[in-house]
Steps between C-alpha positions, in 0.01 A plus 500: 500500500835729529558455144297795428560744700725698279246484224212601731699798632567614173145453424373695822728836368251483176170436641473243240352159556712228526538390120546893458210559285173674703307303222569129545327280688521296851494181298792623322647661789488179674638273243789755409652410902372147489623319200870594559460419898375200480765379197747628747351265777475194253842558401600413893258214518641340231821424698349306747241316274781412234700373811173295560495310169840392481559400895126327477627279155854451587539457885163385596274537796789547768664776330158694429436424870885631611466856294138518709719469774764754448295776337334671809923529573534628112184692545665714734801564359256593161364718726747711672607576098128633459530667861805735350316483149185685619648734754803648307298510194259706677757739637610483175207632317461737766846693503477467121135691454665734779825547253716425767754316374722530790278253656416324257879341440453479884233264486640262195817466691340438786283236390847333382681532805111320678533208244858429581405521874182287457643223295828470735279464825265258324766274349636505858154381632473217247824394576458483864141343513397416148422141572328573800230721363411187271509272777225727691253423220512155569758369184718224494632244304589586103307777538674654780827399287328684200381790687841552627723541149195741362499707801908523519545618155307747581701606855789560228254654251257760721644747382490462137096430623464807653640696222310330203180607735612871613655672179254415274226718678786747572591523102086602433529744787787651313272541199574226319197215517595336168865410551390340905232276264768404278727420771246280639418324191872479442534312854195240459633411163816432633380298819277230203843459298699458833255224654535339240882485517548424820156276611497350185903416302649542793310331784557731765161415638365815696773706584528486117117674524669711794778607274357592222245765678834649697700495129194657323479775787832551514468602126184716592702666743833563370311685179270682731867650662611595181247714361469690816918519427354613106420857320146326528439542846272783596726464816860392505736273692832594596748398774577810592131530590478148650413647837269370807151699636425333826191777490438380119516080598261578803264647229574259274389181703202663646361631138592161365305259815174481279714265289674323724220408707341331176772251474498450897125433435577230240789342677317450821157355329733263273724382832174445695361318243817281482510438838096383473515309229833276652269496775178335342665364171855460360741664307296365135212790679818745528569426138119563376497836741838623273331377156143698611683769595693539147127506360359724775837771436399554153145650628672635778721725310262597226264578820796734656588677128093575492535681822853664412324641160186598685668738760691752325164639331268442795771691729515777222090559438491473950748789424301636262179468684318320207353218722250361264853404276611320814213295552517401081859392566425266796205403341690396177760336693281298710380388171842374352625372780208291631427393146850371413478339866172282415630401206802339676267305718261414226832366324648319776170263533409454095908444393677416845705180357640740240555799665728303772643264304667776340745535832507091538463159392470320856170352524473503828586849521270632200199342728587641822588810307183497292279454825705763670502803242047405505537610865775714557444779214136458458414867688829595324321798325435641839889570536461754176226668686694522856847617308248769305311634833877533660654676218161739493553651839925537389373691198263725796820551700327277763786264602382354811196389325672314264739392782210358688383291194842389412547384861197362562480308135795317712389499896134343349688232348664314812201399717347321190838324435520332799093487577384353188816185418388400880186427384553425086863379495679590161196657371444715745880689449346548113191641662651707706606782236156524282314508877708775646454695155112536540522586889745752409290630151176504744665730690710760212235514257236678745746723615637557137122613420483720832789694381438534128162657584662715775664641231287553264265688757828696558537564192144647439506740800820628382345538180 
């Protein structure tokens, strides 16, 4: 939602809509943000989903099971990269619509200096109690062995991760959108050809998946460097300007929580569902949990690029007092988003064999897997509706709102993890998601309604 802030500043100065013309319409407004955030977003799915197809066809159940494992470790370290990401890229867009560019350089060399210090504590960590954060979600056995080689590659790796996740957003906060989608297009192309190489010819089982995500972010990262080191950048990098804001990092980390907390929500769901699903099942249910969740990520991220798109116009016309414009953006993307969602779940239970075979050809996986993904993702257009009433109240510079969501789309979760396996065994961990969805929807949705007629009636005494 950062990306845009430079654009929307600029936009502000002209008291122009945000495709610039008074003239065009929400629809196209909409679409303008949306197409390009939600390629963005699909461009980063496809790393963990391509991951998917060759671990699922060429290590089998244990090794899907193993990454399942490791990720909410991976998650993390994904997410401290988004954490810098966000909140320098802010700054960034900030200082830049300010034309200070004093601060500016302050902030990109800052957010260096925070990666290097990030990645080196974090390696560290992993190095110190990597296998024991595996061994508290109940794994053992090949896939604790597994778990182990993905997770250390990337100890030596985080901070390639970080990077591939923080200078992209900082390169379209300096201006430059197309070259950060390139960049990530570059990177996901690389990561297919790489799996390939090293799953495939040369058998390095999954740290050969582990590798070639740290290789192909390495490459994401090192190019990122050098155009900020270019005549391109909008904002240069220098050593001589290689300094440290302790003021700037404090800013940094605090403007840049919203994204962290995301991945802390993920990590914490997936090692709780782990942990569950050892519990009341084996590691063949941790294996169907990773291959659902490689079909569940494409909706998710599509979900989170409708939001992205929707904000910068909605927080523009709030701006702008034109409310009625608001209430045809949400509107519209309620519509995408919960439409692409049911068609997912109408998918999943007319063409289940052949949308998981695609990650496996373990029979007893693709029917655990199959049964699963019928459970697990069928309320799995409500997530597009609780990401879109979150990002609503960040476009309405109402923070703890979406706060509240975000945290409670995570605190609602738990009781019905551990209430509803008691009672349903296996089942009841795939129940557990779709089931905390609605409570939580039951809730948003009449408080999303409150508030959007608030503001209209706001809106007409004003006027």
């Amino acid at each position: 939602m950062q990306t845009h802030d430079v654009e929307l500043t600029e936009l502000s100065q002209n008291q122009k809509d945000p495709t610039g013309k008074q003239s065009d319409s929400v629809t196209r407004t909409f679409w303008r943000y949306t197409i390009p955030a939600v390629a963005a977003m699909m461009v980063n799915g496809l790393y963990q989903v391509v991951d998917g197809v060759f671990v699922g066809h060429f290590i089998g159940a244990d090794g899907l099971a193993a990454v399942n494992i490791a990720w909410p470790v991976v998650g993390l370290i994904a997410g401290l990269g988004t954490l810098v990401g966000i909140g320098a890229g802010s700054l960034l867009s900030l200082f830049r619509g300010a034309k200070d560019s004093e601060q500016s350089h302050a902030v990109l060399a800052t957010s260096i200096w925070l990666l290097l210090i990030l990645a080196m504590t974090t390696s560290l960590g992993l190095y110190a109690s990597g296998s024991l954060l595996l061994d508290l979600q109940g794994a053992s056995g090949e896939v604790l062995r597994f778990g182990y080689s993905y997770l250390s590659v990337f100890g030596w790796g985080a901070l390639a991760t970080m990077a591939a996740g923080a200078l992209p957003m900082l390169i379209r906060n300096d201006g430059s959108p197309g070259v950060a989608t390139r960049l990530l297009i570059l990177g996901a192309l690389t990561n297919i050809v790489l799996d390939y190489v090293f799953i495939v010819l040369l058998q390095w089982q999954l740290a050969g998946a582990a590798w070639a995500s740290v290789v192909s972010q390495s490459l994401v990262g090192i190019l990122a460097l050098s155009y900020f080191c270019s005549s391109k950048a909008g904002i240069g990098l220098s050593l001589s300007r290689l300094t440290f804001s302790q003021k700037l990092a404090g800013r940094t980390l605090v403007q840049g929580a919203s994204g962290l907390a995301m991945f802390l929500y993920f990590a914490f769901i997936t090692a709780l569902h782990n942990k569950q699903l050892l519990t009341y099942g084996e590691s063949l249910h941790v294996a169907a949990f990773a291959l659902i969740g490689y079909i569940g990520v494409i909706y998710y991220f599509f979900a989170e690029g409708v939001a992205s798109g929707m904000q910068p116009p909605v927080s523009y016309y709030y701006g702008a007092g034109q409310i009625e414009k608001i209430r045809a953006t949400l509107k519209l993307a309620c519509q995408v988003s919960l439409s692409v969602g049911l068609v997912i779940v109408l998918c999943l239970n007319v063409f289940p064999e052949a949308i998981v075979s695609f990650f496996t050809r373990d029979q007893a996986l693709l029917n655990e897997a199959q049964h699963g993904a019928r459970l697990h993702l069928s309320m799995v257009f409500l997530d597009g509706f609780i990401f879109l009433a979150a990002m609503y109240y960040v476009a309405l510079d109402q923070g703890g709102k979406s706060l509240l969501i975000s945290l409670g789309n995570m605190v609602i979760q738990v009781p019905f993890l551990y209430l509803l396996p008691y009672q349903l065994g296996v089942d009841g961990v795939w129940l557990s998601v779709p089931v905390s969805n609605l409570v939580l929807t039951l809730i948003v949705a009449p408080v999303l309604w409150r508030d959007l007629s608030r503001l209209k009636q706001a809106a007409e005494v004003r006027g």
